[in-house]
PLY file of the C-alpha trace (Angstrom):
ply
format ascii 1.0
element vertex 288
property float x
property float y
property float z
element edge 287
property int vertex1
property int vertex2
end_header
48.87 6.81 -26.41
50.03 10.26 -26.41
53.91 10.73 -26.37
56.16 13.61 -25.10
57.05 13.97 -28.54
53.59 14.89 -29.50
52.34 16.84 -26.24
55.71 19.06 -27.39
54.27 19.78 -30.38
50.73 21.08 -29.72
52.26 23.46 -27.22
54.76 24.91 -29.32
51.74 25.28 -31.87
49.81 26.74 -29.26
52.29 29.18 -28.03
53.01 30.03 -31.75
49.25 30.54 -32.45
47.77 31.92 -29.22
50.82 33.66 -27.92
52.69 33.08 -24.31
49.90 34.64 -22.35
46.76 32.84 -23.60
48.68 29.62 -23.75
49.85 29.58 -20.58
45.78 30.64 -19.74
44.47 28.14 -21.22
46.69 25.48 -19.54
46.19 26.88 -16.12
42.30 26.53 -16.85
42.63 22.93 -18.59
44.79 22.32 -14.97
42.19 23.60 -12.80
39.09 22.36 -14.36
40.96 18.58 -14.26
41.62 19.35 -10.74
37.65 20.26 -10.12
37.03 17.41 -11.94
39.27 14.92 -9.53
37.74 16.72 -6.64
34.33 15.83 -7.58
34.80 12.55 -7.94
36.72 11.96 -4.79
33.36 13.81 -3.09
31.48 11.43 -5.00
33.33 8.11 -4.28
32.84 9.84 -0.44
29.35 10.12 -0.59
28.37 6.99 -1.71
30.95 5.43 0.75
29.22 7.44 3.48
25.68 6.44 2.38
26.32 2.98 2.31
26.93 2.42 6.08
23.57 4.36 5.91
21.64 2.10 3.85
22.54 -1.07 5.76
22.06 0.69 9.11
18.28 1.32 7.44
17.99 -2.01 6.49
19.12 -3.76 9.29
16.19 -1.85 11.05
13.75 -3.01 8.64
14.97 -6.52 9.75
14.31 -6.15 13.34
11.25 -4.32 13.12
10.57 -7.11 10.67
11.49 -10.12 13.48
9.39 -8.27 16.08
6.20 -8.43 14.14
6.52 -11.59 13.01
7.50 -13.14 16.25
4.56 -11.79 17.49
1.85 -13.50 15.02
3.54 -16.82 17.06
2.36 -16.76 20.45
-1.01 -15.26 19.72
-1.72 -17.67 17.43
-1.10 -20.43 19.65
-3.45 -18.79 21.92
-5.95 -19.01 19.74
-5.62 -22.58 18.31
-7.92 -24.05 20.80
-10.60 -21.54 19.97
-10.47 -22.52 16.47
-13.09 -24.45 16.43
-15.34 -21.75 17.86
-13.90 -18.96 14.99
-14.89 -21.69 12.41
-18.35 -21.46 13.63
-18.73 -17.72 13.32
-16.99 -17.63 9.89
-19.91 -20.20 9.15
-22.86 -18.32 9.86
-22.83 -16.03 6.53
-23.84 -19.43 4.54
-25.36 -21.43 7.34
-25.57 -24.81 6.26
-21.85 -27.66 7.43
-18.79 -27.63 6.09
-16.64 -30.82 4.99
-13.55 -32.17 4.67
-12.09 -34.60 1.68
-8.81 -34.88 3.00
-7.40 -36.63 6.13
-5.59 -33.21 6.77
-7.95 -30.76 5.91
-9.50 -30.06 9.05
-6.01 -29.75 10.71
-4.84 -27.23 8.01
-7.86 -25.05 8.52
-7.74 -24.96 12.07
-3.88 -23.77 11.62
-5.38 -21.12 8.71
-7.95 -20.17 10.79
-5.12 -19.52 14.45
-2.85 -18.01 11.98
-5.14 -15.70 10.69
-6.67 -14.57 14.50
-2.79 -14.32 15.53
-2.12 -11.93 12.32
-5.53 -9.91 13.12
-4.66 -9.35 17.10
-1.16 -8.67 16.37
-1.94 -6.19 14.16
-1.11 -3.39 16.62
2.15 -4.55 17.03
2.61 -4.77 13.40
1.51 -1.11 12.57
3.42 0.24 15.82
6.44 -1.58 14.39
5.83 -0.18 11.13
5.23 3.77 12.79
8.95 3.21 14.80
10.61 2.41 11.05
8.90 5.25 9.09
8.40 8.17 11.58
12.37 8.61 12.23
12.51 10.51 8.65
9.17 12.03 8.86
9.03 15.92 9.85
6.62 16.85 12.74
3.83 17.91 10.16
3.94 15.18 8.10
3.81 12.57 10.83
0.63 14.07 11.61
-0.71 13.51 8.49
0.65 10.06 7.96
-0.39 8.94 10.97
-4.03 10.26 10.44
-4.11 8.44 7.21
-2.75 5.19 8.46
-5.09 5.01 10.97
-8.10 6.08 8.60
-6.70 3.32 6.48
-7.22 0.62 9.00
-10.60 1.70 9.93
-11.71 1.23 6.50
-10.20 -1.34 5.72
-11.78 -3.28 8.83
-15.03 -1.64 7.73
-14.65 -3.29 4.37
-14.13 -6.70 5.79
-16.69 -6.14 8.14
-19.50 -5.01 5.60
-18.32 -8.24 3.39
-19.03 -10.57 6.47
-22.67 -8.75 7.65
-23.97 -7.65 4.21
-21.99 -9.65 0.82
-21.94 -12.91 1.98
-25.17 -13.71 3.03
-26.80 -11.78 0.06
-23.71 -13.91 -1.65
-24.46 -17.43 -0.51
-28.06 -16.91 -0.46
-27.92 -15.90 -4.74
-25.27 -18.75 -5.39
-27.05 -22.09 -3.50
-30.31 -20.90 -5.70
-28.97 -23.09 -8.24
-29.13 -26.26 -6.25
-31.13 -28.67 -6.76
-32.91 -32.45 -4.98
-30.37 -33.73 -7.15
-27.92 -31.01 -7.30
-26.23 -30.68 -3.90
-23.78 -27.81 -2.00
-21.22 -29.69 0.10
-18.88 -27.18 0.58
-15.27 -28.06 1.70
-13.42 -26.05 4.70
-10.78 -25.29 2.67
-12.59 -23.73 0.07
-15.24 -21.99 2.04
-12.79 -20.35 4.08
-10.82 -19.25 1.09
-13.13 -17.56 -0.57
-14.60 -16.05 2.55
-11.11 -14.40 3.68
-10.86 -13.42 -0.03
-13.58 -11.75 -0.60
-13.35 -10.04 2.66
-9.74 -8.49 2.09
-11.08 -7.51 -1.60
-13.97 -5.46 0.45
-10.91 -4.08 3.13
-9.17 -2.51 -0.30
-12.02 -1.36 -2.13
-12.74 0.51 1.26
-9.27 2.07 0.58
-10.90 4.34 -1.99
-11.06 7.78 -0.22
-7.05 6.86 0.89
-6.21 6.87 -2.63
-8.26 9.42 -3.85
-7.05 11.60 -1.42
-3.40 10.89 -2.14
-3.83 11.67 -5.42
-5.24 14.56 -5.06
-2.65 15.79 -2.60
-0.16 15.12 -4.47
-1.25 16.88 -7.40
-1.35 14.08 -9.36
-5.63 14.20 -10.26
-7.18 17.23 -9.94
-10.14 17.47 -7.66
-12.09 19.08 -10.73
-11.41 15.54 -12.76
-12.92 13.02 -10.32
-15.66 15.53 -9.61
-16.37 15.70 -13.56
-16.81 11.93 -13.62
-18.82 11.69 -10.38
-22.10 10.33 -12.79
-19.64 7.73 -14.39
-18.88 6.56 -11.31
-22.37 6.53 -9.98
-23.32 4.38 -12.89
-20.53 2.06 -12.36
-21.48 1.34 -8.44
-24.48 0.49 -9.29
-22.88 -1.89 -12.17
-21.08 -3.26 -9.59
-23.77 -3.61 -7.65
-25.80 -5.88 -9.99
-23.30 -7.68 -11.45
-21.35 -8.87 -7.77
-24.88 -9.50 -5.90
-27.90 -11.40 -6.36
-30.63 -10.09 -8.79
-32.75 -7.56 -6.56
-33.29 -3.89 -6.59
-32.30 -4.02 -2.30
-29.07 -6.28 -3.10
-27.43 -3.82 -5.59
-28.51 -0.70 -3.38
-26.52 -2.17 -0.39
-23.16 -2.88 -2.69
-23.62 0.29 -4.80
-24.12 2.80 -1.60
-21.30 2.15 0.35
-19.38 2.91 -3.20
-21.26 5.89 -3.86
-20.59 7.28 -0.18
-16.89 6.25 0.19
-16.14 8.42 -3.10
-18.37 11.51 -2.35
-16.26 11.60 1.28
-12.86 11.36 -0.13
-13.88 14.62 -2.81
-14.99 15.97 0.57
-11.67 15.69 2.49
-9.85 15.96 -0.49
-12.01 19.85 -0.80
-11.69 20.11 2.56
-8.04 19.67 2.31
-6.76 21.50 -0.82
-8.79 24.56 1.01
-6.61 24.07 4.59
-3.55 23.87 2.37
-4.38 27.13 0.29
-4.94 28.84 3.95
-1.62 27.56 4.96
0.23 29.23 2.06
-1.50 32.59 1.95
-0.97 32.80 5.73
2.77 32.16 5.17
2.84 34.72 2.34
0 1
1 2
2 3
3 4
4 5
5 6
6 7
7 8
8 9
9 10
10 11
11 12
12 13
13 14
14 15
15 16
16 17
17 18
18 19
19 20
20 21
21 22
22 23
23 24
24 25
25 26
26 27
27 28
28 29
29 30
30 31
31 32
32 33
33 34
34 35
35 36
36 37
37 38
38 39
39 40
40 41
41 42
42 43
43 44
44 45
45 46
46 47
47 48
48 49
49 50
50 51
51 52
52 53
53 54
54 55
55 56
56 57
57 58
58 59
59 60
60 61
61 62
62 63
63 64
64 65
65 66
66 67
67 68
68 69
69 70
70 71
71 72
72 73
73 74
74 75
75 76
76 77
77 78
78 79
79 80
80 81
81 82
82 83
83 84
84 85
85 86
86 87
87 88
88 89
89 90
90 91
91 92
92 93
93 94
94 95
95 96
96 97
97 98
98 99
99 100
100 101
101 102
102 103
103 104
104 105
105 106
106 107
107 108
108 109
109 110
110 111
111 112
112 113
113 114
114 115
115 116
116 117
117 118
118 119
119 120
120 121
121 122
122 123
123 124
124 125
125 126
126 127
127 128
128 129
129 130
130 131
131 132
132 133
133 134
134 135
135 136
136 137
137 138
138 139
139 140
140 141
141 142
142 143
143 144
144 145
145 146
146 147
147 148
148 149
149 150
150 151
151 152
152 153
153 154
154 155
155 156
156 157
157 158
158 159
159 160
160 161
161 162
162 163
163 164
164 165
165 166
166 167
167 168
168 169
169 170
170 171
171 172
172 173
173 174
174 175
175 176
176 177
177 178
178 179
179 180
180 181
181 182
182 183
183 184
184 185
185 186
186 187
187 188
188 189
189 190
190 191
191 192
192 193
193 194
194 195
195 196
196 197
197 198
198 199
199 200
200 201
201 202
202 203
203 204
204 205
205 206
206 207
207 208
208 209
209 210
210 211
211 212
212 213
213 214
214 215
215 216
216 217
217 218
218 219
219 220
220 221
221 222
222 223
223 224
224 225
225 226
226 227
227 228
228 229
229 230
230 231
231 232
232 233
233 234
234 235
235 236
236 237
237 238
238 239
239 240
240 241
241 242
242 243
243 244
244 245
245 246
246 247
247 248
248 249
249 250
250 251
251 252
252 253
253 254
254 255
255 256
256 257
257 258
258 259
259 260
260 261
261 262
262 263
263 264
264 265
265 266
266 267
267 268
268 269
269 270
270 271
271 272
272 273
273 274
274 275
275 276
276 277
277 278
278 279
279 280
280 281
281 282
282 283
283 284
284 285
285 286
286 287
């Protein structure tokens, strides 16, 4: 540590060296900048003590918002345990033939899958008007509107994507796969199983759907140029129709049907996305 003895010293050097009037500068500077400096962090050890009340208010939020939704998957699906059976046999038609089950509780378990699942789907407003009440509190008026067009854009497409998977994949699906049966080469397809890769390949249809969401944002956010996907519009092209042959059976009508949707979803987002980069330049040369 630094004595008396030796703090003596360097001012008596300093006055010698400097003279009275700088020394006695420089120490009033030296005193004010560690008096800045003890300032700033008691504003600092404020701030954070301020935010933190802040934070947990945020989170505790999250949590109810969080409870509500998820109380709400309960009683619907309860409602619609009895009409299990009855959602089974929809979700069957795409492959057409009976299902089985190799284990005592199979059938159970799918019939819970299958409520839990219809509970999730007609809750689903609840869920995203829960999620609206927790995000649009530190949204500004403009960007609500915005957010709340694409949220809702995002839902329809993503319910278009399951619903294109259900009318036009799986059929074309099931029908290409059970070719390779044979007299002595049977499909008995479990619930379980079925179901799981139904659902699956459904909700990977819902997010490939999401394409002109995230195209969009990245354009928007000035992340991609619009110029950049537009210069790799043939690449893509190519790779729908890739796609397309490799993910449905082997016919020219088959790969059309996967590859088109592709091809349309990513021509409409460069579409918005023009549509919106010209709004936007409007906006700015209007406020200029």
């Amino acid at each position: 540590m630094i004595g008396f003895g030796e703090i003596t010293v360097v001012v008596l050097l300093a006055v010698l060296i400097l003279g009275p009037e700088r020394a006695i500068q420089i120490i009033r500077t030296l005193r004010n900048e560690v008096d800045n400096l003890k300032q700033d962090i008691t504003k600092e050890y404020t701030d954070e003590a301020d935010k933190a009340p802040a934070f947990v208010t945020h989170l505790e939020e999250l949590r109810r918002r969080l409870i509500v939704s998820v109380v709400s998957i309960v009683p619907l699906a309860a409602v619609a345990f009895p009409f299990a059976p009855r959602i089974i046999q929809f979700f069957r038609h795409p492959y057409g033939g009976n299902l089985i089950f190799i284990a005592p509780t199979e059938a159970f378990v799918v019939n819970i899958k299958v409520a839990l699942a219809t509970g999730v789907v007609c809750a689903f407003p609840i869920i995203a008007f829960q999620m609206w009440l927790f995000i649009a509190p530190g949204l500004y008026p403009r960007e609500k509107k915005v957010f709340l067009t694409l949220f809702l854009t995002s839902i329809g497409l993503f319910g278009g994507g399951m619903a294109f998977a259900y009318f036009g994949i799986l059929p074309l699906a099931f029908k290409f796969l059970l070719r390779f049966s044979a007299p002595w080469f049977q499909p008995m397809l479990t619930a379980g199983r079925y179901f799981s890769f139904v659902f699956k390949l459904m909700i990977a249809f819902g997010i490939v759907f999401q394409i002109p969401i995230i195209i969009f944002f990245l354009v928007a956010a000035d992340l991609v140029s619009l110029e950049t996907f537009s210069s790799y519009r043939r690449a893509i092209w190519v790779v729908s129709f890739v796609l397309g042959a490799v993910l449905t059976p082997p016919d020219v009508l088959s790969q059309v049907m996967m590859a088109l949707p592709l091809i349309v979803l990513f021509e409409a987002s460069l579409l918005v996305s023009k549509l919106y980069i010209k709004a936007h330049k409007k906006v700015d040369a209007d406020v200029r």
